[in-house]
PyMOL CGO cylinders between C-alpha atoms (Angstrom):
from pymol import cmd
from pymol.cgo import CYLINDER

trace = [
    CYLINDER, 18.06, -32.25, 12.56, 21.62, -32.07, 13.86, 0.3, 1, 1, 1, 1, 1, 1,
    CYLINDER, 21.62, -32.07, 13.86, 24.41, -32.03, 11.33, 0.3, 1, 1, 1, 1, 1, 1,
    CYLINDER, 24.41, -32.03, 11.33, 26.61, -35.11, 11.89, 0.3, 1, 1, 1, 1, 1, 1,
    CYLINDER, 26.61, -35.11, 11.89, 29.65, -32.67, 12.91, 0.3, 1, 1, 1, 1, 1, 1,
    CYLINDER, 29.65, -32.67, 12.91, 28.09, -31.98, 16.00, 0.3, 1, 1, 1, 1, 1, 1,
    CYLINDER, 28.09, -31.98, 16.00, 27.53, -33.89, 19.34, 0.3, 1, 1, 1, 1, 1, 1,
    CYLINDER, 27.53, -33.89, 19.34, 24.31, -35.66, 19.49, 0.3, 1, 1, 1, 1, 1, 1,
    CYLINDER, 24.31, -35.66, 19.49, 22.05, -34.21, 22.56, 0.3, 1, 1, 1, 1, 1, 1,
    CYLINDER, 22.05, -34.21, 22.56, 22.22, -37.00, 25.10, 0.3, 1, 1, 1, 1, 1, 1,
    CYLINDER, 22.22, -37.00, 25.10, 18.84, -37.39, 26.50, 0.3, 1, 1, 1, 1, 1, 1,
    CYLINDER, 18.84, -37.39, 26.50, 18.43, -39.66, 29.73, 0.3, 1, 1, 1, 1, 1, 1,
    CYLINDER, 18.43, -39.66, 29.73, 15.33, -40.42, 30.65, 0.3, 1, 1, 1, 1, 1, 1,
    CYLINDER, 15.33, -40.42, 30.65, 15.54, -41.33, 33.66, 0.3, 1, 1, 1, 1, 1, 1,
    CYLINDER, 15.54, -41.33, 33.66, 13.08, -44.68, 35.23, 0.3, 1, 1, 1, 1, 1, 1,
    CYLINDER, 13.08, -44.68, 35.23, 11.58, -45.00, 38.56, 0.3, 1, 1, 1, 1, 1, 1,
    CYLINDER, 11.58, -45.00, 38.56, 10.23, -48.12, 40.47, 0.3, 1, 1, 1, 1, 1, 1,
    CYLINDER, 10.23, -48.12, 40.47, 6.95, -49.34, 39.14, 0.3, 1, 1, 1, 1, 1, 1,
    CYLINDER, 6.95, -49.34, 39.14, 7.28, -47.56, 36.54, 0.3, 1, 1, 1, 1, 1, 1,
    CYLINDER, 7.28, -47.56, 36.54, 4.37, -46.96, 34.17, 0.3, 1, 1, 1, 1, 1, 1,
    CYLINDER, 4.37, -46.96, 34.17, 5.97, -48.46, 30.15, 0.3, 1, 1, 1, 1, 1, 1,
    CYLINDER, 5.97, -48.46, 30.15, 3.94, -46.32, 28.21, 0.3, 1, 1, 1, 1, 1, 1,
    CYLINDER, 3.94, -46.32, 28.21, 5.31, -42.99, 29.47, 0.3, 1, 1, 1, 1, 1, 1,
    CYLINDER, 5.31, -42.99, 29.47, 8.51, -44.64, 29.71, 0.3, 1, 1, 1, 1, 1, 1,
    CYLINDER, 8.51, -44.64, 29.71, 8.59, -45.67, 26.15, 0.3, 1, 1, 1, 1, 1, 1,
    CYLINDER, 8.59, -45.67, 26.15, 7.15, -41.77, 24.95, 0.3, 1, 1, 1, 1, 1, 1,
    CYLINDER, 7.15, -41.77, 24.95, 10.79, -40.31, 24.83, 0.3, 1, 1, 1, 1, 1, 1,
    CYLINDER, 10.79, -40.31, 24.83, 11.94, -42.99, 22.70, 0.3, 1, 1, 1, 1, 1, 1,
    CYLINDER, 11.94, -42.99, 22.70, 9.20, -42.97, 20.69, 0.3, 1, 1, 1, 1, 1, 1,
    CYLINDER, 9.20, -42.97, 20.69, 9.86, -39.06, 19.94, 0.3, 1, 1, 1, 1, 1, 1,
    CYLINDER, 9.86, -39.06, 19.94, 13.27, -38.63, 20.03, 0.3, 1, 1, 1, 1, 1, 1,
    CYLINDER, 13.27, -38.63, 20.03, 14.42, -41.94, 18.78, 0.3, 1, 1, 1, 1, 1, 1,
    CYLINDER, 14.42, -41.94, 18.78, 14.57, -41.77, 15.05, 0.3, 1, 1, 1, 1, 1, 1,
    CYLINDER, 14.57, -41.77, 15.05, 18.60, -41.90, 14.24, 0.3, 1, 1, 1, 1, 1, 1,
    CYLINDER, 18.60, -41.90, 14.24, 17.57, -38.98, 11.75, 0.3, 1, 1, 1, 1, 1, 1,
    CYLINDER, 17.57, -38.98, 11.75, 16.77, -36.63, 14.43, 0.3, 1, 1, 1, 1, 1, 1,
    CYLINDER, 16.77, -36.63, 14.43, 20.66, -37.10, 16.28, 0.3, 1, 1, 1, 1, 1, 1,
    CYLINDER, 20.66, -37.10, 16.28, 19.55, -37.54, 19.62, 0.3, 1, 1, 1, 1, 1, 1,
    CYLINDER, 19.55, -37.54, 19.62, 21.44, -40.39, 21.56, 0.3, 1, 1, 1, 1, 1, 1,
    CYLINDER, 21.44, -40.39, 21.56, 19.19, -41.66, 24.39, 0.3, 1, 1, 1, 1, 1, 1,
    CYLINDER, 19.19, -41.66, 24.39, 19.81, -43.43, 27.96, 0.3, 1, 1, 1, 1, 1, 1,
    CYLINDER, 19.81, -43.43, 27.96, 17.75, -45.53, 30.03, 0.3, 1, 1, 1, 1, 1, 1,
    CYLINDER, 17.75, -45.53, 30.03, 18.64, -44.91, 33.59, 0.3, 1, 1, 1, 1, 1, 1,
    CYLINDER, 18.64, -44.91, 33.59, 17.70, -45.93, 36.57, 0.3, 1, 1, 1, 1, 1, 1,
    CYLINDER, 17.70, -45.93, 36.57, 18.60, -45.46, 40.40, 0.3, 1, 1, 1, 1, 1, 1,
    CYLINDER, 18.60, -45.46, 40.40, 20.47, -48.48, 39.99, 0.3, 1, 1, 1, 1, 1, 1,
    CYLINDER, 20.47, -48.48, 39.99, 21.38, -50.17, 36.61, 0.3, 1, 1, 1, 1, 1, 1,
    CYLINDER, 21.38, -50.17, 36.61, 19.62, -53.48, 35.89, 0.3, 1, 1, 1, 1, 1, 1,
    CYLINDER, 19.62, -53.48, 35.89, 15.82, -54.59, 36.21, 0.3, 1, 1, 1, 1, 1, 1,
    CYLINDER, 15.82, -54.59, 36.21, 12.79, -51.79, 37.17, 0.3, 1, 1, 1, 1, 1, 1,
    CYLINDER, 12.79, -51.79, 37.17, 9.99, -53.00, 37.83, 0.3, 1, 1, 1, 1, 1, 1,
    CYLINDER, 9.99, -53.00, 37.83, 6.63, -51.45, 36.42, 0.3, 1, 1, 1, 1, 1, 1,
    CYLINDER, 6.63, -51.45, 36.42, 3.15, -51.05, 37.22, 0.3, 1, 1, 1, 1, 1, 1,
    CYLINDER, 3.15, -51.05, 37.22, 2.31, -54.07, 34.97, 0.3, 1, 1, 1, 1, 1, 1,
    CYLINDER, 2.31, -54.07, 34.97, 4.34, -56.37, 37.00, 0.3, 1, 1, 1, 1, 1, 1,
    CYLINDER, 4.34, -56.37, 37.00, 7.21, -57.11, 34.45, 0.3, 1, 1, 1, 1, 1, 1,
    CYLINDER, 7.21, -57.11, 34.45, 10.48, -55.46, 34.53, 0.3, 1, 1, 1, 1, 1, 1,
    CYLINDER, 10.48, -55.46, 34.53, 12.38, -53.34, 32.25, 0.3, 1, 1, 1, 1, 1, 1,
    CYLINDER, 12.38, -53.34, 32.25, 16.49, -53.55, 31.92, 0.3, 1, 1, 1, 1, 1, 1,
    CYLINDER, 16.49, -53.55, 31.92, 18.34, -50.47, 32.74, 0.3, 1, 1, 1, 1, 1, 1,
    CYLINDER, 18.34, -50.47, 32.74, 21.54, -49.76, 31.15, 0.3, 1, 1, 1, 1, 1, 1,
    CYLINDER, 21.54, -49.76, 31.15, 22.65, -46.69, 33.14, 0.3, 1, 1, 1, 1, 1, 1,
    CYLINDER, 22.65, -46.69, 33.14, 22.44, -45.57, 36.91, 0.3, 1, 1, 1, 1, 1, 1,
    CYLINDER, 22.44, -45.57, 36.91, 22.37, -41.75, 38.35, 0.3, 1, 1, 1, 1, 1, 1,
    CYLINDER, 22.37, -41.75, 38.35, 26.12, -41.12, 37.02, 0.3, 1, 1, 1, 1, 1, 1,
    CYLINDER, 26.12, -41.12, 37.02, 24.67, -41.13, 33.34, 0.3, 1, 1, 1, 1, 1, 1,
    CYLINDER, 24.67, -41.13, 33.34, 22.42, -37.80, 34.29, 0.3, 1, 1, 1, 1, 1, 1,
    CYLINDER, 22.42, -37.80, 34.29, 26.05, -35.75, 34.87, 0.3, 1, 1, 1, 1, 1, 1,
    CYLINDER, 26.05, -35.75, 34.87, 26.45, -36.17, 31.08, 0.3, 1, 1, 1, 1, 1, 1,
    CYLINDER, 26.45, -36.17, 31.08, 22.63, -35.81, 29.66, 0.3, 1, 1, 1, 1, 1, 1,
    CYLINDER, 22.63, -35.81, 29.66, 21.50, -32.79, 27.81, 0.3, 1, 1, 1, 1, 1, 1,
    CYLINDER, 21.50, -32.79, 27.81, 18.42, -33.00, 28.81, 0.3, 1, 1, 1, 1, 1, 1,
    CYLINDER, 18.42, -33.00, 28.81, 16.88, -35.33, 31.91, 0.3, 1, 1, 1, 1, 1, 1,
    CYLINDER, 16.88, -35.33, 31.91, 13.22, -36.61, 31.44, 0.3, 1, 1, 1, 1, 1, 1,
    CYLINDER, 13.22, -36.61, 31.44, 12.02, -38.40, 34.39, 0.3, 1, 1, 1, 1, 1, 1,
    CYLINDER, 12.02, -38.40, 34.39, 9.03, -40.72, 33.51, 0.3, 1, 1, 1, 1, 1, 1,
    CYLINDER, 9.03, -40.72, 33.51, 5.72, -41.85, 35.51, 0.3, 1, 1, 1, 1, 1, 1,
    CYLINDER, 5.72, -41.85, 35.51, 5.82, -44.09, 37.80, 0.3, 1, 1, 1, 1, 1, 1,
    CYLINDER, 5.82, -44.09, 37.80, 3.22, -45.36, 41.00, 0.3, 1, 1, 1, 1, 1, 1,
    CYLINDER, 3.22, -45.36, 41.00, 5.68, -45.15, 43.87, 0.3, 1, 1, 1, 1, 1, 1,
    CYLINDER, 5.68, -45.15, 43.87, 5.30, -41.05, 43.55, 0.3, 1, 1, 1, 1, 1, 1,
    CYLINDER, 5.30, -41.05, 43.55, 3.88, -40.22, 46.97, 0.3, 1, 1, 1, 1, 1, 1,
    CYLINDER, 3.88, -40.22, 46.97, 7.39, -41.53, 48.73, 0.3, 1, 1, 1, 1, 1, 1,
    CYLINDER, 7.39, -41.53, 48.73, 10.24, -39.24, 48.52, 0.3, 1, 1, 1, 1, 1, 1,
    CYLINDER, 10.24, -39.24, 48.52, 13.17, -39.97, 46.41, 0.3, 1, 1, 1, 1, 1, 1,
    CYLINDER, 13.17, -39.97, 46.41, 16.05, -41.13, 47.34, 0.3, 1, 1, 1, 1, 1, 1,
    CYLINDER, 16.05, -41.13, 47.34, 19.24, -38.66, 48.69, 0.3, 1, 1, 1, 1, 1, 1,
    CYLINDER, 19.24, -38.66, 48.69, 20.97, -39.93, 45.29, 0.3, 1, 1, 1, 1, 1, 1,
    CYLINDER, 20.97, -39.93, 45.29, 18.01, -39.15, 42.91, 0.3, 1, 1, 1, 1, 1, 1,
    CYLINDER, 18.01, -39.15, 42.91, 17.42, -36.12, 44.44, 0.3, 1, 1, 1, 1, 1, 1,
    CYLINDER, 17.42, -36.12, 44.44, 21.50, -35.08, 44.52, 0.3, 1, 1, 1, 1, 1, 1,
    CYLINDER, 21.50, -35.08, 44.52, 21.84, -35.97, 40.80, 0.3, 1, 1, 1, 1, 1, 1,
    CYLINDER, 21.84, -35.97, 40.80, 19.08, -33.95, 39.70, 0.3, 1, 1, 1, 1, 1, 1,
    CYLINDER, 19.08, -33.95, 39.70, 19.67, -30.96, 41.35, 0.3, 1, 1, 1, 1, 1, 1,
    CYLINDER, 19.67, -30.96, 41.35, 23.42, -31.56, 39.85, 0.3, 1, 1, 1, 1, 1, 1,
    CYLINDER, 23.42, -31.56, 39.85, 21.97, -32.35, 36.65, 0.3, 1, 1, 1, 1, 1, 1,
    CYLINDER, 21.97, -32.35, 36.65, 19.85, -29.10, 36.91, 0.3, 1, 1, 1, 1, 1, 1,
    CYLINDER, 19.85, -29.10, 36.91, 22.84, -27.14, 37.96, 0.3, 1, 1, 1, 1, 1, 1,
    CYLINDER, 22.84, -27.14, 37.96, 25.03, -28.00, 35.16, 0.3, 1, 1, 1, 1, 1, 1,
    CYLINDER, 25.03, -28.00, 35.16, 23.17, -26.81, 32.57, 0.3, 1, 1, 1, 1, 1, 1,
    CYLINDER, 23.17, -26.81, 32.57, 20.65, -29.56, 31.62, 0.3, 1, 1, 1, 1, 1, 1,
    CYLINDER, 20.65, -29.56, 31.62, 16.96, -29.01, 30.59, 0.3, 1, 1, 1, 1, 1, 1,
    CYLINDER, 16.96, -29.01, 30.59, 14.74, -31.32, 32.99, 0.3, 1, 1, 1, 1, 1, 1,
    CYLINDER, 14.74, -31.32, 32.99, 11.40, -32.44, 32.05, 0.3, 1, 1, 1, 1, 1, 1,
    CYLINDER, 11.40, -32.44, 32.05, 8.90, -35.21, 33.76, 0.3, 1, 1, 1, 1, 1, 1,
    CYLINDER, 8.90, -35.21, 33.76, 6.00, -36.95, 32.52, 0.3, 1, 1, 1, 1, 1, 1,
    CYLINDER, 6.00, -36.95, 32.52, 2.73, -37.10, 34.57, 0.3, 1, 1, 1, 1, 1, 1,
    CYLINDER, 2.73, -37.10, 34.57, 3.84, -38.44, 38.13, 0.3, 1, 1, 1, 1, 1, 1,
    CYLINDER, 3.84, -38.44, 38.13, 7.43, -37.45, 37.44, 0.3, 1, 1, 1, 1, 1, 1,
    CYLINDER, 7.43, -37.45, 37.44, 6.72, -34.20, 38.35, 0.3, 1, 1, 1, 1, 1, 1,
    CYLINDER, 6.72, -34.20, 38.35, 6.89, -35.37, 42.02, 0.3, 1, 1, 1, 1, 1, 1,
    CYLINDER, 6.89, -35.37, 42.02, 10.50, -36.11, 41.55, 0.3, 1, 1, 1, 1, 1, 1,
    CYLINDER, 10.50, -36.11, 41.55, 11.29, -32.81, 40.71, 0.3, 1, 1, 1, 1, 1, 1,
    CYLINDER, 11.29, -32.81, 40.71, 9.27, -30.95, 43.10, 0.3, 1, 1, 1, 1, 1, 1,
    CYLINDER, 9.27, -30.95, 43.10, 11.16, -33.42, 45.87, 0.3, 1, 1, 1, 1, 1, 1,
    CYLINDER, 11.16, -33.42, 45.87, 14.40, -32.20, 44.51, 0.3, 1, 1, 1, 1, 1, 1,
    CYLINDER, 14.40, -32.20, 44.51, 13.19, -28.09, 44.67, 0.3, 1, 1, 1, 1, 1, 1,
    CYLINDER, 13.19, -28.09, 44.67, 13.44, -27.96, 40.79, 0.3, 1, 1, 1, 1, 1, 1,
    CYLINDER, 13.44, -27.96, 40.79, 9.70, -26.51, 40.83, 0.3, 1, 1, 1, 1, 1, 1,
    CYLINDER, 9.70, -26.51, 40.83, 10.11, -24.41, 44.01, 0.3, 1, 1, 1, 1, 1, 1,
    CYLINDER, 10.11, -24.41, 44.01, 8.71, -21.02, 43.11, 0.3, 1, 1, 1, 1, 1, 1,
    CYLINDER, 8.71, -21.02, 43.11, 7.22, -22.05, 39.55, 0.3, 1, 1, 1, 1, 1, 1,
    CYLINDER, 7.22, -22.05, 39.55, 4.48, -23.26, 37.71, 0.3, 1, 1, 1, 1, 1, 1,
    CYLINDER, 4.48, -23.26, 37.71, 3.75, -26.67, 37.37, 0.3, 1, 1, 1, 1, 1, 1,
    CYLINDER, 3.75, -26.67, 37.37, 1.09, -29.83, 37.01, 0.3, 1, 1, 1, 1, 1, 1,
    CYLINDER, 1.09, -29.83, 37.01, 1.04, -33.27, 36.80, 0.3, 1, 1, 1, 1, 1, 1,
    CYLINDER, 1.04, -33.27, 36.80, -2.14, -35.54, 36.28, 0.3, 1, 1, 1, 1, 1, 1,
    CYLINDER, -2.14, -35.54, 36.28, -4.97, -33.89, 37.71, 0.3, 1, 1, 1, 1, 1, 1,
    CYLINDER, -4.97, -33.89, 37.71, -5.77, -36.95, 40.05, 0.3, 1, 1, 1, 1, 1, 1,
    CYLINDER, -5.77, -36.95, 40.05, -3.11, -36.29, 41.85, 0.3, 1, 1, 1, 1, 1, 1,
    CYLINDER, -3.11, -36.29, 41.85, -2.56, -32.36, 41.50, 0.3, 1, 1, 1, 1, 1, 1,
    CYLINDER, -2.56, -32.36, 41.50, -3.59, -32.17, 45.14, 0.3, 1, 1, 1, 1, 1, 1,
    CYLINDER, -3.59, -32.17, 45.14, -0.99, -34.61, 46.39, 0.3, 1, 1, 1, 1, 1, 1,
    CYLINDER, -0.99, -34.61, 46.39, 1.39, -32.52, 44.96, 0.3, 1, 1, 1, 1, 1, 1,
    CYLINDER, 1.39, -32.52, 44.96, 0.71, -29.02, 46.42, 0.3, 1, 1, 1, 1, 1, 1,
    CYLINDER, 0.71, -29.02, 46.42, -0.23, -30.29, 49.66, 0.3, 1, 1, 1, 1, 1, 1,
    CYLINDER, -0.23, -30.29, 49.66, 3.22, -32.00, 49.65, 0.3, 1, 1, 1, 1, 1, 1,
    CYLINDER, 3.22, -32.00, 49.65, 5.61, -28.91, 48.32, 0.3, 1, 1, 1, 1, 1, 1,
    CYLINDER, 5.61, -28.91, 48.32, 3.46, -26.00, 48.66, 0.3, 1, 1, 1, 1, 1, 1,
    CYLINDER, 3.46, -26.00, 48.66, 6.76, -24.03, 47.16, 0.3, 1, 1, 1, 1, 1, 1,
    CYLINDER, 6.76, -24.03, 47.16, 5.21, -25.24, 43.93, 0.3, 1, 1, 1, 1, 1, 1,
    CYLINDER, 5.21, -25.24, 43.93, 2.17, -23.54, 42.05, 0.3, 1, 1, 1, 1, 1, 1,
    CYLINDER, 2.17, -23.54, 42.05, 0.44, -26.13, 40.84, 0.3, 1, 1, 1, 1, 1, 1,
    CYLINDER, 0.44, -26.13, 40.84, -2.67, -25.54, 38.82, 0.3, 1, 1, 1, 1, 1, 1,
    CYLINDER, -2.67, -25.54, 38.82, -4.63, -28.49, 39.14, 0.3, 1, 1, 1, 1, 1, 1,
    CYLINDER, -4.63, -28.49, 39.14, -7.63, -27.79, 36.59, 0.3, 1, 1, 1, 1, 1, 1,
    CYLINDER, -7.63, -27.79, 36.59, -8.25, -30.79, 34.47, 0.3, 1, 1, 1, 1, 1, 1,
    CYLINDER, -8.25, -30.79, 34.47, -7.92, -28.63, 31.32, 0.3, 1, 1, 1, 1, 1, 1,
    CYLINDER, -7.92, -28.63, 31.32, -4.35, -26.89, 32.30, 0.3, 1, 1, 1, 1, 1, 1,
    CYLINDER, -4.35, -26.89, 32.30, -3.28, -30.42, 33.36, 0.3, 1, 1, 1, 1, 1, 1,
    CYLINDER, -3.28, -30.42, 33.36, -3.50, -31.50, 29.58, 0.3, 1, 1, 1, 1, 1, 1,
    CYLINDER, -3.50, -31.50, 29.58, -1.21, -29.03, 28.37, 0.3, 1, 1, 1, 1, 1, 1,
    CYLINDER, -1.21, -29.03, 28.37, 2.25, -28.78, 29.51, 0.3, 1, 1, 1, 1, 1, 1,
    CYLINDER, 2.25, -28.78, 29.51, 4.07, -26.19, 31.08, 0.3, 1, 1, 1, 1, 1, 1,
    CYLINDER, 4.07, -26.19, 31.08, 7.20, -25.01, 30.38, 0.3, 1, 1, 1, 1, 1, 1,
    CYLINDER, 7.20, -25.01, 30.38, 10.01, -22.69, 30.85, 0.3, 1, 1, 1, 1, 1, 1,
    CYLINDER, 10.01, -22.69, 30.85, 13.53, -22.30, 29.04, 0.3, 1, 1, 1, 1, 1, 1,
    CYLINDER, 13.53, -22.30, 29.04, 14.68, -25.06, 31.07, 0.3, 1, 1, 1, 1, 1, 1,
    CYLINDER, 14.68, -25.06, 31.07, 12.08, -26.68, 32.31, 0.3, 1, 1, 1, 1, 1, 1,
    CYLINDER, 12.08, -26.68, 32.31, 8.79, -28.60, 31.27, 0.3, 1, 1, 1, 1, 1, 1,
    CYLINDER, 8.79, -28.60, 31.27, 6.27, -30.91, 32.57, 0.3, 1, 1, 1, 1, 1, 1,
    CYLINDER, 6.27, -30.91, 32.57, 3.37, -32.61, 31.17, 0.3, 1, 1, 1, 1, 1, 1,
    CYLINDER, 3.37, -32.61, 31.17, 0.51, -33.58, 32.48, 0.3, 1, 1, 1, 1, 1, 1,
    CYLINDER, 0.51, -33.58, 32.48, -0.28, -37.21, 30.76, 0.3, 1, 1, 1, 1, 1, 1,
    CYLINDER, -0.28, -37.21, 30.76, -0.06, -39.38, 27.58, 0.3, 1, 1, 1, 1, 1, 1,
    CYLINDER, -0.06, -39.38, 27.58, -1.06, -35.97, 25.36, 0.3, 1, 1, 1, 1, 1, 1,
    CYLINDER, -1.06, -35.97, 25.36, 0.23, -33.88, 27.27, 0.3, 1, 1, 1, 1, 1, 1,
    CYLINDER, 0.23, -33.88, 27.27, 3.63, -35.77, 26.89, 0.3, 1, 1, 1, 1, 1, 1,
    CYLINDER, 3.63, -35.77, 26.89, 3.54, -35.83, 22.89, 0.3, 1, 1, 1, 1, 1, 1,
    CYLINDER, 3.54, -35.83, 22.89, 3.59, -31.78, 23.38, 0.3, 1, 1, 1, 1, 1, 1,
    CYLINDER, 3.59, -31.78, 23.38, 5.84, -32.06, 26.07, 0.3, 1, 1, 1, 1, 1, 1,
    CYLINDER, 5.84, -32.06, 26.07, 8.09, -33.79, 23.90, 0.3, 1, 1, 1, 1, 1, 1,
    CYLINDER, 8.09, -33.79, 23.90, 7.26, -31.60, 20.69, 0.3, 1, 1, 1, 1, 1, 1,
    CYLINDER, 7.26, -31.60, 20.69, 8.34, -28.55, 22.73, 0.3, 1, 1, 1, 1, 1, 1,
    CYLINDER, 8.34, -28.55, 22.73, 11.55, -30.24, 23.73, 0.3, 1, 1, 1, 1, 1, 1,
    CYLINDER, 11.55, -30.24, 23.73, 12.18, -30.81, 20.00, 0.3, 1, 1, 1, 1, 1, 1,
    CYLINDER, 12.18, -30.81, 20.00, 11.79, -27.17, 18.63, 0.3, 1, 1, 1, 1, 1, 1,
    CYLINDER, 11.79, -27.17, 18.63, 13.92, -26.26, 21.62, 0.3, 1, 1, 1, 1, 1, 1,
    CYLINDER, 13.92, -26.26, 21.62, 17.23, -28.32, 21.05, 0.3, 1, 1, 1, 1, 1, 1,
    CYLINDER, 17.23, -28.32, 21.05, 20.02, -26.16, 22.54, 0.3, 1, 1, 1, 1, 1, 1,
    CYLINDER, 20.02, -26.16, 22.54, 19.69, -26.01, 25.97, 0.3, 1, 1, 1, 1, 1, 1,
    CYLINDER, 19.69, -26.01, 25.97, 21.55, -23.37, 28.22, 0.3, 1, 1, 1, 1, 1, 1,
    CYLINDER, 21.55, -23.37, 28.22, 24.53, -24.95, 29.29, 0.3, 1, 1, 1, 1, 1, 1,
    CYLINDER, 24.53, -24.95, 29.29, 27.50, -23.92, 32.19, 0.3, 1, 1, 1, 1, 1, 1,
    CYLINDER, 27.50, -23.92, 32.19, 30.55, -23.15, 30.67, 0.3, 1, 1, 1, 1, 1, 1,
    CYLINDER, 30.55, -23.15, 30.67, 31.77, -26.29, 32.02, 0.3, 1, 1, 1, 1, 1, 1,
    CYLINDER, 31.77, -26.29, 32.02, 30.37, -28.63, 30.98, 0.3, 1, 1, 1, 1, 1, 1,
]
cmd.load_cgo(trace, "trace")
């Protein structure tokens, strides 16, 4: 728990088109408690309605600028993963990255950070359904693609991805016992 002298972590969990709500709500779910002095942001590409999987939308507060201030960026699931990002998305988190924040994705997300060379080099899964998609599409990225390693999540000091819904509750979990991330002197 943070000490109310200090500056809450500002987590933005970032929202994709057709986005899927339950990985989208997971972050909130985790890190929303006011007790736990995290201060969360909904962002999207753009700020206003996303539309999800389910074929309802979900308002967006905060576009791409909100990810220059976040402590930590989680980019959630979404169906759309197979197209590349846009320039933006992909310029704001490799700025994101570079500044200092920890980045994390949930399931599909992973694709977003593999577009943006965030995984070149490393370990990494997403669900194992589409495991293949991405290694065949950034083959910079070791992903293990084992149904049993895909419902775990990986991690590094500044870095994690889970696989799916449980793999997101220890995705989170992690992120919890880990609340200081490294961050560049100037920010």
């Amino acid at each position: 728990m943070l000490s109310k002298q200090k500056k809450p972590h500002r987590i933005a969990v970032l929202v994709m088109e057709h986005a899927l709500p339950v990985e989208v709500s997971m972050p909130f779910l985790v890190f929303g408690a006011p007790a736990l002095g995290y201060e969360l942001m909904l962002c999207a590409e753009t700020p206003g309605p996303v539309e999800t999987d389910h074929g309802w939308s979900v308002t967006v507060q905060h576009g791409l600028d909100a990810l220059a201030t976040a402590d930590t960026v989680i980019v959630t699931a979404f169906r759309g993963f197979l197209d590349t990002p846009s320039r933006d998305v992909l310029a704001k988190m490799k700025s994101a990255h570079d500044s200092g924040a920890r980045i994390a994705s949930i399931c599909t997300g992973a694709f977003v950070l593999a577009a943006a060379g965030l995984l070149d080099g490393r370990r990494a899964t997403t669900h194992w359904q589409f495991a293949a998609d991405l290694a065949r599409m950034y083959p910079a990225v070791h992903v293990d693609p084992t149904p049993s390693t895909s419902m775990k999540a990986t991690s590094s000091l500044r870095q994690a991805l889970s696989a799916g819904l449980t793999s997101a509750s220890i995705c989170s979990a992690m992120t919890v016992e880990r609340p200081s991330p490294m961050r560049s002197p100037a920010r």
